[in-house]
C-alpha positions as CSV (number, residue, x, y, z in Angstrom):
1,X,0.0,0.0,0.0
2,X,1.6,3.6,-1.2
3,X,2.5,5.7,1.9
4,X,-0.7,8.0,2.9
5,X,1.4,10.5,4.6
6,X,3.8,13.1,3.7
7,X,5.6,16.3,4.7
8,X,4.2,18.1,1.6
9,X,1.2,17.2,-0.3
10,X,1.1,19.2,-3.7
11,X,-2.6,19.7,-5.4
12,X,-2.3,19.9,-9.1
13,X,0.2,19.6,-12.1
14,X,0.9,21.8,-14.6
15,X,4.3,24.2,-14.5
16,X,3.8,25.4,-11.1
17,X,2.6,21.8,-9.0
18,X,5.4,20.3,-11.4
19,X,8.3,22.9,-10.8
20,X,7.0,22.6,-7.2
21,X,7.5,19.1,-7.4
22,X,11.2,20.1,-8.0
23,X,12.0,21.7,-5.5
24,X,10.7,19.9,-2.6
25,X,11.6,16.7,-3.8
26,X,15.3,18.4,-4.1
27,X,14.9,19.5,-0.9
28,X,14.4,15.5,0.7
29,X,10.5,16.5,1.4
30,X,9.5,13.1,-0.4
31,X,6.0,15.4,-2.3
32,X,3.4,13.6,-2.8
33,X,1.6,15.0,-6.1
34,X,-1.6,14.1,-7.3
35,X,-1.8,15.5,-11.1
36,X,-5.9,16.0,-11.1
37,X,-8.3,15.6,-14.1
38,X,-6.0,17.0,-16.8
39,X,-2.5,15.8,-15.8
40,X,-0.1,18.9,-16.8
41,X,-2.4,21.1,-17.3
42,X,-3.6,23.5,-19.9
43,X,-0.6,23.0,-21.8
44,X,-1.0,19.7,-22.4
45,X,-4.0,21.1,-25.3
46,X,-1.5,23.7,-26.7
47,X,0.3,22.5,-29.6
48,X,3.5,25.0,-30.0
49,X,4.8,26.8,-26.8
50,X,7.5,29.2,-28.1
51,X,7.6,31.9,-25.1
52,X,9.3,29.1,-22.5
53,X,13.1,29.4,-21.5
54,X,15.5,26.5,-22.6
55,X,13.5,25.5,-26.0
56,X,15.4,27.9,-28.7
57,X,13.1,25.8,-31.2
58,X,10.4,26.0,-29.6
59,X,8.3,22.9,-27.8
60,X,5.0,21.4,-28.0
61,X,2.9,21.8,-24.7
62,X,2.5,17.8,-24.2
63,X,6.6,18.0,-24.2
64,X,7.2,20.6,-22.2
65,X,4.7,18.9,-19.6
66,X,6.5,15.6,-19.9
67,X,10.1,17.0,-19.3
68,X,9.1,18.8,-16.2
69,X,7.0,15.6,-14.9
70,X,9.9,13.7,-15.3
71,X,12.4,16.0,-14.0
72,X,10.2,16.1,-10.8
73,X,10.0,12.2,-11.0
74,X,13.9,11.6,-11.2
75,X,14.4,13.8,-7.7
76,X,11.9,10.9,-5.8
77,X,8.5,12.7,-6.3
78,X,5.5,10.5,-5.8
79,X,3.3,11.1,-8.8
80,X,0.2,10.0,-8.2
81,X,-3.1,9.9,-11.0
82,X,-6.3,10.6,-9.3
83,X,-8.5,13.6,-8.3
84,X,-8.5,15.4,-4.6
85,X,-12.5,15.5,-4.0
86,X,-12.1,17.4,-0.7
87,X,-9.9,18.8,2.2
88,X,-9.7,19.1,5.5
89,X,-7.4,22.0,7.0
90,X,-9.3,22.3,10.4
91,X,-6.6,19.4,11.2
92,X,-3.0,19.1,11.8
93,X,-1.9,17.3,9.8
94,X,-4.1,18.7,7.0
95,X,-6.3,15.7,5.2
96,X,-7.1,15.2,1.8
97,X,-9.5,12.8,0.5
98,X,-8.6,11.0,-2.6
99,X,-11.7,10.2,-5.6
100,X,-10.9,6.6,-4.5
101,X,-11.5,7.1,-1.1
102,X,-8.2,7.0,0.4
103,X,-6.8,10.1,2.9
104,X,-3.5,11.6,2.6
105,X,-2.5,13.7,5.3
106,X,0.7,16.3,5.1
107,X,1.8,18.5,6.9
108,X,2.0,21.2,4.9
109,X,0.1,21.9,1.3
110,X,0.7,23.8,-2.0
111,X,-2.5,23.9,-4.0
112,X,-1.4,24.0,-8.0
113,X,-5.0,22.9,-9.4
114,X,-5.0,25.8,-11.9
115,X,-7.2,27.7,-13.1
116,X,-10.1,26.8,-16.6
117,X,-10.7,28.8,-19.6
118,X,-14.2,29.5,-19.7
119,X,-15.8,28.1,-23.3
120,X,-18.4,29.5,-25.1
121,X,-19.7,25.5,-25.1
122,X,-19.5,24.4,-29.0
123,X,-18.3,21.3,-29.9
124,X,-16.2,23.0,-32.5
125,X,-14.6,24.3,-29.4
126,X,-12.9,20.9,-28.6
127,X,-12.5,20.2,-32.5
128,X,-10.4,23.0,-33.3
129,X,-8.6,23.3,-30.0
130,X,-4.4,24.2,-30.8
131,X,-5.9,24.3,-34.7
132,X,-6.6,27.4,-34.5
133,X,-9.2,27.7,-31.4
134,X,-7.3,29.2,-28.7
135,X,-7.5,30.9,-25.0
136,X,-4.3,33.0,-24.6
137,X,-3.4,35.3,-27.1
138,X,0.0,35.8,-25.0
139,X,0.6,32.3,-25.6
140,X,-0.5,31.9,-29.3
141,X,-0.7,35.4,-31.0
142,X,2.4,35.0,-32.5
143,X,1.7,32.5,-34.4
144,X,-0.9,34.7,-36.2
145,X,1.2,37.0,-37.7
146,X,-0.7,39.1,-40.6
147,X,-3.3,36.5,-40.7
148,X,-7.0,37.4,-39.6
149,X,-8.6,36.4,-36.0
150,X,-11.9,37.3,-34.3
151,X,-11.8,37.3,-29.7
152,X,-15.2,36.7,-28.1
153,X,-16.0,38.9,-25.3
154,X,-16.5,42.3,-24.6
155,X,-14.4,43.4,-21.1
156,X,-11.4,44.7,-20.1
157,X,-9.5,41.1,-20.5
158,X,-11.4,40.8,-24.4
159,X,-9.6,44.3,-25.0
160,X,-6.5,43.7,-24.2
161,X,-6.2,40.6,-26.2
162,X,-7.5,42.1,-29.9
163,X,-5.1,45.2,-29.1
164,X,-2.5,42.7,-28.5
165,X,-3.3,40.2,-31.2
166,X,-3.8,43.9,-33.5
167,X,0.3,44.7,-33.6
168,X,0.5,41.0,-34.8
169,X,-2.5,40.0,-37.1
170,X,-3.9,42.0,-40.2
171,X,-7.5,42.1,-39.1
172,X,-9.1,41.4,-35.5
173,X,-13.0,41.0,-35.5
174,X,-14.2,41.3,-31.7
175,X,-17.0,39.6,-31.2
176,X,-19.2,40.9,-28.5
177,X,-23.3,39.8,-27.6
178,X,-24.3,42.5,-26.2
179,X,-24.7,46.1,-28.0
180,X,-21.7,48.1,-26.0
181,X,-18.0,47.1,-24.7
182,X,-17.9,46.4,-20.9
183,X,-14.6,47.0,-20.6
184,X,-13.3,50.4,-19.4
185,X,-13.5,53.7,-21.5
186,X,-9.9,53.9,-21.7
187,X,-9.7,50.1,-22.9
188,X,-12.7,50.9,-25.4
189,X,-11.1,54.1,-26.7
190,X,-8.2,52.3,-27.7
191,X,-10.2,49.3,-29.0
192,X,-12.1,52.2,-31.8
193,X,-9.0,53.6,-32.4
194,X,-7.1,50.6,-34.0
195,X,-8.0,50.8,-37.5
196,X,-7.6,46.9,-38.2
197,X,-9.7,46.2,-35.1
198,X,-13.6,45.6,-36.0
199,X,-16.2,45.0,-33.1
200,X,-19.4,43.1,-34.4
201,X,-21.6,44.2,-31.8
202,X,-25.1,42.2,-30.9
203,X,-23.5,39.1,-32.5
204,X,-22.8,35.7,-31.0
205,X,-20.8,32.1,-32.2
206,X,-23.1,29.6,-33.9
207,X,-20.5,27.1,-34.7
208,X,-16.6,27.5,-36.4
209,X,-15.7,26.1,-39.8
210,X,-12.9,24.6,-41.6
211,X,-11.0,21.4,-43.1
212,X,-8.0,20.6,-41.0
213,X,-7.5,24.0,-39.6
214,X,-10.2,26.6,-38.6
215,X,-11.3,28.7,-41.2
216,X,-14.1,30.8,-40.2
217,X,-17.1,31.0,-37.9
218,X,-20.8,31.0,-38.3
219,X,-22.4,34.0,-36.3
220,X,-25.5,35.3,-36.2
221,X,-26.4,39.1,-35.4
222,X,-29.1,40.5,-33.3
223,X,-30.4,37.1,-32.4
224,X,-34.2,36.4,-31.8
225,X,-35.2,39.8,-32.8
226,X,-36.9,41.1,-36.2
227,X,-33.5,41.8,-37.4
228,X,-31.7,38.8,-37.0
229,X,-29.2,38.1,-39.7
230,X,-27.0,34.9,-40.0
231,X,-23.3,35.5,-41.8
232,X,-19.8,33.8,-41.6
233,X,-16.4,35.5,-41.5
234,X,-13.4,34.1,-42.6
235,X,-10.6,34.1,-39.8
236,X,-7.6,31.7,-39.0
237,X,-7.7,32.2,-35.1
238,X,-10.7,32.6,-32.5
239,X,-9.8,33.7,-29.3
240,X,-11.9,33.3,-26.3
241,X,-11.4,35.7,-23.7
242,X,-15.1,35.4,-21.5
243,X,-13.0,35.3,-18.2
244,X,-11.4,32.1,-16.4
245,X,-13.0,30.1,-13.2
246,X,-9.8,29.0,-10.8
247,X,-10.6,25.5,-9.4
248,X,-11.2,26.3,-5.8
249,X,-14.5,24.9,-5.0
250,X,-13.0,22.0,-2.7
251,X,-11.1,24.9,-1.3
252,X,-13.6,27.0,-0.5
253,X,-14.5,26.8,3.4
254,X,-10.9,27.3,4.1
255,X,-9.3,29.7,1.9
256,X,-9.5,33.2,1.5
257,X,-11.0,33.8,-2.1
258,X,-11.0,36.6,-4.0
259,X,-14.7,38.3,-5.9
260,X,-14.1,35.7,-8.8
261,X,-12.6,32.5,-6.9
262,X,-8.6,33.1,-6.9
263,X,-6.3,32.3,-4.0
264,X,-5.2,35.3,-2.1
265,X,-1.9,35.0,-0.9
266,X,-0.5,36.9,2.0
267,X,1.9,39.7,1.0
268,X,4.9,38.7,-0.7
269,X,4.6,35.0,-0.1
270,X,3.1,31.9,-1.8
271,X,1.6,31.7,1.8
272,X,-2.4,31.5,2.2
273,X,-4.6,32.1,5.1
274,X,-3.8,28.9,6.8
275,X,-0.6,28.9,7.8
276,X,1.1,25.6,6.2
277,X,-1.2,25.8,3.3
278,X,0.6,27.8,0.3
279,X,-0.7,28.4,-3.8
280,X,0.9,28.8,-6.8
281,X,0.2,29.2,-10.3
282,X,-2.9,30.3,-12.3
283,X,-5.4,29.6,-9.5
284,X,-3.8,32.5,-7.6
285,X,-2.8,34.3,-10.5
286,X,-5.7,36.4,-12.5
287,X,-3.6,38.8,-14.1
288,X,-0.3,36.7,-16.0
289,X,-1.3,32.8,-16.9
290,X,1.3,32.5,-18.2
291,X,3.6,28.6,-18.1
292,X,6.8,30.4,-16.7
293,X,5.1,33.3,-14.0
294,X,3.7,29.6,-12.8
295,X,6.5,27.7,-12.7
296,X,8.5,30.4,-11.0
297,X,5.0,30.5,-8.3
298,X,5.9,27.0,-8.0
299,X,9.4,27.7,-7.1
300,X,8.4,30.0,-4.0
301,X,5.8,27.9,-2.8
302,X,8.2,25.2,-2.5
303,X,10.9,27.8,-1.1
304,X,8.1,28.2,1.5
305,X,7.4,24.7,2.8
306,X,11.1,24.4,3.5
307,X,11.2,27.3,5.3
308,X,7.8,26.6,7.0
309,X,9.0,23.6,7.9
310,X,12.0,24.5,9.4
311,X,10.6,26.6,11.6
312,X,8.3,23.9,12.9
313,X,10.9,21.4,13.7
């Protein structure tokens, strides 16, 4: 039977539960890590990652996830497949209940589960996911160069990615449902101003389009009303940018959360409200998402639990 108890239990994969992974198993802490419903994260659905440190050439997501997993795994980490369903942090050592039942306890915890891309929910969504369906315009607007994309959404976050995407790609259409911008007036001002940026307003996604690759989108404009008027546009990128929901719900009773759901971290540190309870990466990150900001989160968290745990002993 695998050992149920450990001096760090780490929540999550991805760059920062993996990089955490790292350190503490460097460090002789023997981590447990359980990797979650999506083992290495987000980037295991992003075909090229070109913004990441050591690959001059460039690396698929899968890859990169795979190196770090086994870096982490040739320092002693116990990887572990499986979901955590729900916590207990009322007890020292903390508890963490396992989908199969099983409870690990640690004494200390870095939560790393992430954070999900909210979808607008069309199958062609999943079909043209890394093929030209994307949710990071940081991450993938380069490889759009003078080509033409549309981002869905119509806030602060939407904004930021068409003027972003606009000093790369020829034409950005900015799809937005309702019949105004949400985001602020500066944001919108410089949204109007962008010559190749055009906002379809009172429009929404039927479906997206296309052989291998995307190649368009169905939309439909001022839907249910006398004026309702179905057209397609021909675009070779569709960014969403609706918002992201962190995965704290099993956190929830015991963390301090932010409006939206994020981890707040006290000041400087990886450190939550509960001391010996520490977060890194997207789900206490709303403003980078970005592979490397997470990996280094996963650095100080596990800088953290060393130093936590010294001062214990």
């Amino acid at each position: 039977m695998s050992e149920n108890k450990t001096k760090c239990l780490i929540i999550g994969s991805g760059p920062a539960g993996y990089t955490a992974a790292i350190y503490t198993s460097r460090a002789n802490l023997s981590p447990i890590l359980y990797e979650g419903l999506q083992p290495g994260g987000q980037l295991t659905i992003t075909t090229e990652v070109e913004n990441f440190p050591g690959y001059p050439e460039g690396v698929t997501g899968p890859q990169l996830m795979e190196d770090l997993r086994r870096q982490a795994e040739r320092f002693g980490t116990d990887m572990r497949a499986g979901l955590v369903t729900s916590v207990d942090f009322n007890k020292k050592p903390f508890e963490a209940t396992i989908e199969d039942g099983s409870v690990i306890k640690a004494d200390t915890i870095i939560i790393a589960t992430g954070a999900s891309a909210k979808y607008l929910g069309l199958p062609d969504e999943k079909k043209y996911n890394g093929l030209g369906v994307s949710a990071c315009a940081t991450c993938d607007g380069f490889f759009y160069r003078k080509k033409t994309v549309a981002v869905v959404g119509g806030g602060d976050t939407a904004c930021e990615e068409a003027l972003y995407l606009s000093n790369l790609a020829s034409k950005v259409y900015m799809i937005v449902r309702k019949d105004y911008l949400r985001a602020s007036q500066v944001m919108q001002k410089r949204v109007f101003d962008k010559e190749n940026i055009e906002v379809l307003f009172n429009t929404n996604t039927l479906g997206l389009y296309g052989e291998e690759f995307l190649e368009g989108a169905h939309l439909v404009e001022h839907k249910g009303t006398d004026k309702e008027r179905e057209f397609d546009i021909t675009i070779d990128g569709f960014f969403l940018a609706i918002g992201h929901k962190p995965n704290t719900d099993i956190f929830r009773d015991f963390i301090n959360l932010d409006e939206t759901g994020y981890i707040k971290l006290e000041g400087p540190t990886s450190a939550t409200n509960i001391p010996g309870v520490f977060a890194a990466g997207d789900v206490a990150d709303p403003r980078y998402r970005q592979a490397i900001s997470a990996a280094g989160m996963g650095c100080r968290a596990a800088l953290d639990v060393e130093k936590y745990l010294a001062e214990q002993e």
